[in-house]
N, C-alpha and C positions, 0 to 999 in steps of 0.2 A: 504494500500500500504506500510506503513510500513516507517522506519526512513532511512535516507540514508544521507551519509557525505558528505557536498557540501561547500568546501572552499570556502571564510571565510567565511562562517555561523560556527557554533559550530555545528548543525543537522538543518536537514529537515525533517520533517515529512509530510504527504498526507496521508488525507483521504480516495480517491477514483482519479481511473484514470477519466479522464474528459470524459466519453462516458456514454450515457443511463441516467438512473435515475437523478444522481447525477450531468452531465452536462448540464439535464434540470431544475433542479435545480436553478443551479447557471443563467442559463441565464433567467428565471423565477424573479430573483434577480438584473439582472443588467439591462434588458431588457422591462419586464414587470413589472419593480418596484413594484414586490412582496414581502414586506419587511416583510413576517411573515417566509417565505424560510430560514432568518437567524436564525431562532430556532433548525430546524434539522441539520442547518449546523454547528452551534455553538455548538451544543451537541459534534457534534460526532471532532468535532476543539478541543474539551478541553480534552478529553480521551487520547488525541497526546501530551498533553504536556511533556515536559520532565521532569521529578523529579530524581534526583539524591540521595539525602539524604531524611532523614525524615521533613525536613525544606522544604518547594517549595523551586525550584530552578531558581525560575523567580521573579526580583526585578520589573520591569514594562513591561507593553505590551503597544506596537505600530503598524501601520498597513502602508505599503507600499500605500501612496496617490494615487488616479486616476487622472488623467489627469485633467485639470480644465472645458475646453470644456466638459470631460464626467459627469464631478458631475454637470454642470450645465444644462446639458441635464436631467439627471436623479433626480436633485433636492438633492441628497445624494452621501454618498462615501461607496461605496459597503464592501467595506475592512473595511473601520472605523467601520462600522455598527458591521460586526463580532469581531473587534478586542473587543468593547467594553461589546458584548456578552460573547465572553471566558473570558475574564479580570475578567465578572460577576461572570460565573460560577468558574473560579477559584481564585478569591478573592485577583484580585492584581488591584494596581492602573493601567490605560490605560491613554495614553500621548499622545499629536500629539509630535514627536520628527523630522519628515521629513517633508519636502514641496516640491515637483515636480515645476521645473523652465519650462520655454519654451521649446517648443519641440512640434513634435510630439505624439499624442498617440502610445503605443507600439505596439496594436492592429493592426492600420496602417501599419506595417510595415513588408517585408519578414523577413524569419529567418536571414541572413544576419546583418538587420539593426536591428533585435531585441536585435541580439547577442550585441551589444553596450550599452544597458543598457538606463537608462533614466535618465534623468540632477536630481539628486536630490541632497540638501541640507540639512544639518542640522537644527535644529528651538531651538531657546533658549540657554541659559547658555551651556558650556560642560558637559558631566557627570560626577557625581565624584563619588568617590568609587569604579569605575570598574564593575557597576550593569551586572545583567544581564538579555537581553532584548529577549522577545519574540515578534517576527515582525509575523505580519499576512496576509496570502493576498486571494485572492478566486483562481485563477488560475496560475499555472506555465507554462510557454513553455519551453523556453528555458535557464531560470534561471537567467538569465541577470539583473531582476531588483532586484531580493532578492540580487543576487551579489554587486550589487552597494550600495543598501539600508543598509546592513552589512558593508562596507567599510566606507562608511559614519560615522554610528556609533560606529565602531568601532574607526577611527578617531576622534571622539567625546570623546572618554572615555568609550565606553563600555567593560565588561570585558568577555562579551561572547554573542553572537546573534544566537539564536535560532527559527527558523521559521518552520511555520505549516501554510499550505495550503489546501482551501477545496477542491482541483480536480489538476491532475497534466495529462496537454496533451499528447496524448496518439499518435506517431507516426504512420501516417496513416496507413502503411504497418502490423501495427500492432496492430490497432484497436480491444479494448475491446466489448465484445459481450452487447448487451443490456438489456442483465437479470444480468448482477452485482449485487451484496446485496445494492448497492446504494438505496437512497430514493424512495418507490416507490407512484406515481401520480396517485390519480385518477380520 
């Protein structure tokens, strides 16, 4: 799907629209706690990352927290899982730097109340140096939480926030066909 500029992030990047392969995938992952799904998803998460110079251009990766009710339904944090996956494959430290406050899951919610974003706060010391952070998450809707996740840290001290996601929803009216190059299941 390619990179696309979503204030304040620094970029966005998406793997695949969330239909077919790819968004069974991921609910394979959040769902059927099939924690081995993060491998193809993490592969193709790290190919998106941005490099600018011949230096990576990513100081630490982070991952936009799930809900506390859902990680403890699912016994894990779907995001974390990946974040610390690409971190692997692309050889940067990975940090919890956010913590999700009360609230609703976003899930829960119509696009209305999604568009608000979710209570998150910063974790730890401020950053120093101005790093810059790649936030990771499995699914976008409507952008609201990378939105806030990015303000946050940038409040924090970050000096650019760069995120990549593994599926980005796909407006019903204009639903992706089920044979996408996404992952295919058999």
């Amino acid at each position: 799907m390619g990179l696309v500029e979503h204030a304040p992030l620094s970029s966005l990047a998406v793997g695949w629209p969330h239909a077919g392969g790819p968004a069974d995938t991921v609910r394979l992952l959040k769902y059927r706690r099939r924690t081995a799904e993060v491998t193809v998803l993490a592969d193709r998460m790290a190919l998106l990352v941005p490099v600018t110079d011949l230096e990576a251009s990513i100081d630490v990766v982070t991952w936009c927290p799930a809900h506390a009710s859902n990680r403890r339904q699912r016994h894990f944090d779907q995001s974390e899982l990946l974040a610390r996956a690409v971190a692997h494959r692309i050889g940067r430290p990975c940090r919890r730097l956010l913590r999700r406050n009360r609230g609703v899951p976003q899930s829960t919610l119509d696009r209305a109340g999604r568009l608000h974003g979710p209570l998150l706060m910063a974790v730890g010391a401020p950053l120093r140096g101005r790093p810059r952070i790649l936030l990771i998450d499995d699914v976008v809707t409507t952008g609201a939480t990378l939105r806030t996740a990015a303000a946050v840290l940038r409040d924090r001290g970050a000096g650019a926030v760069h995120a990549v996601v593994a599926t980005r929803a796909v407006p019903r009216r204009a639903r992706w066909p089920a044979s996408d190059d996404g992952p295919a299941k058999a």
